[in-house]
N, C-alpha and C positions, 0 to 999 in steps of 0.2 A: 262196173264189175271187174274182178282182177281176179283169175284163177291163177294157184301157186301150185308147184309139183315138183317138191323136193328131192334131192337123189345124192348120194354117196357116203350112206351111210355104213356100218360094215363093223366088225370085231378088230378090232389092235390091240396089239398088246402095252400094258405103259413105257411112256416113253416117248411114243411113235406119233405120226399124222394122219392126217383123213382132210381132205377139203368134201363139204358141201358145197351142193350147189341147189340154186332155187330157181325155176325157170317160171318166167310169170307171161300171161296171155295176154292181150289187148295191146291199144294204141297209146296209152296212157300211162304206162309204168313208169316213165322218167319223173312222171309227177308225183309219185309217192314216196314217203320212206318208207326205207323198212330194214326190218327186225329179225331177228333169230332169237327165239325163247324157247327153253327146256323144261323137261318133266322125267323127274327119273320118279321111279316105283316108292309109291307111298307118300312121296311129296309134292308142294304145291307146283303149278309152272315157276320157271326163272327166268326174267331178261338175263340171255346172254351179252348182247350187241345190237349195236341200229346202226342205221347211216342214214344221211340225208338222201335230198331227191337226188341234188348232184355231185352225193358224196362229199360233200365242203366238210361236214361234221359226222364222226364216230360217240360212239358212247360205249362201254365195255363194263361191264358189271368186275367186281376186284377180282374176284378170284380166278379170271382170266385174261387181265391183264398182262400182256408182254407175252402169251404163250395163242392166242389168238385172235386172228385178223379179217375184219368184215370187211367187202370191196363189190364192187355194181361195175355192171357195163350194161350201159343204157341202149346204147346197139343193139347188144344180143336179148336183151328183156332178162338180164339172169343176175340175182345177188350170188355171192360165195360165203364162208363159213372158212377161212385155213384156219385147222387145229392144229397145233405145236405141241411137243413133251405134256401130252395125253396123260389123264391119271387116271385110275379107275371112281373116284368119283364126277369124274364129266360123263358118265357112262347114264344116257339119257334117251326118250326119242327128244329128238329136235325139226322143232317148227320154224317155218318160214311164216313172216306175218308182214300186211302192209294196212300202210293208211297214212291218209294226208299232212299226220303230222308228226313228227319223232318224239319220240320221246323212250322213258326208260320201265316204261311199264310193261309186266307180264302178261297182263292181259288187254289192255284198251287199244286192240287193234281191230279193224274190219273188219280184213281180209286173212284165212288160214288157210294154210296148207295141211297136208295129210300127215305128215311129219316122217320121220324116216331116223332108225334105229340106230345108237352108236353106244359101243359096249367097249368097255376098256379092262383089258385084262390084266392082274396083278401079278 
């Protein structure tokens, strides 16, 4: 079992940044991938980003490409989320998700976190 407990999510204005972070429980995290998938109002979830167990491999859905950056530190048990030049359609909650195998899927993961709020103002 792998509890996730996401945090730093918050209102900015476009333009601006925000890192998430995902802080995950157990002995076992380095063994997982994992994910950042969004869900803004009215629509379906979206892979953002993955990374492998030991970050070897990223995967970034296009339309955040070059503007943000998925990263682990298998020490602290914690994924990140850096968001770059923010637009108000990245304005989503964003979840933290794991499971043993990466990939680029919205929903075929395990493991979810509660997700945590990010609102981007025009």
């Amino acid at each position: 079992q792998v509890q996730l407990d996401e945090s730093g999510g918050g209102l900015v204005q476009a333009g601006g940044s925000l890192r998430l972070s995902c802080a995950a429980s157990g002995r076992t995290f380095s063994s997982y991938a994992m994910a950042w998938v969004r869900q803004a109002p009215g629509k379906e979830r979206e892979f953002v980003a993955g990374i492998s167990e030991r970050g070897l491999r990223t995967y970034y859905t296009d339309s955040v490409k070059g503007r943000f950056t998925i990263s682990r530190d298998n020490a602290k048990n914690t994924v990140y989320l850096q968001m770059n030049r923010l637009k108000p359609e990245d304005t989503a909650v964003y979840y933290c998700a794991a499971d043993q195998f990466l990939s680029n899927s919205a929903s075929n993961w395990d493991f979810w976190g509660q997700g945590t709020q990010v609102t981007v103002s025009s």
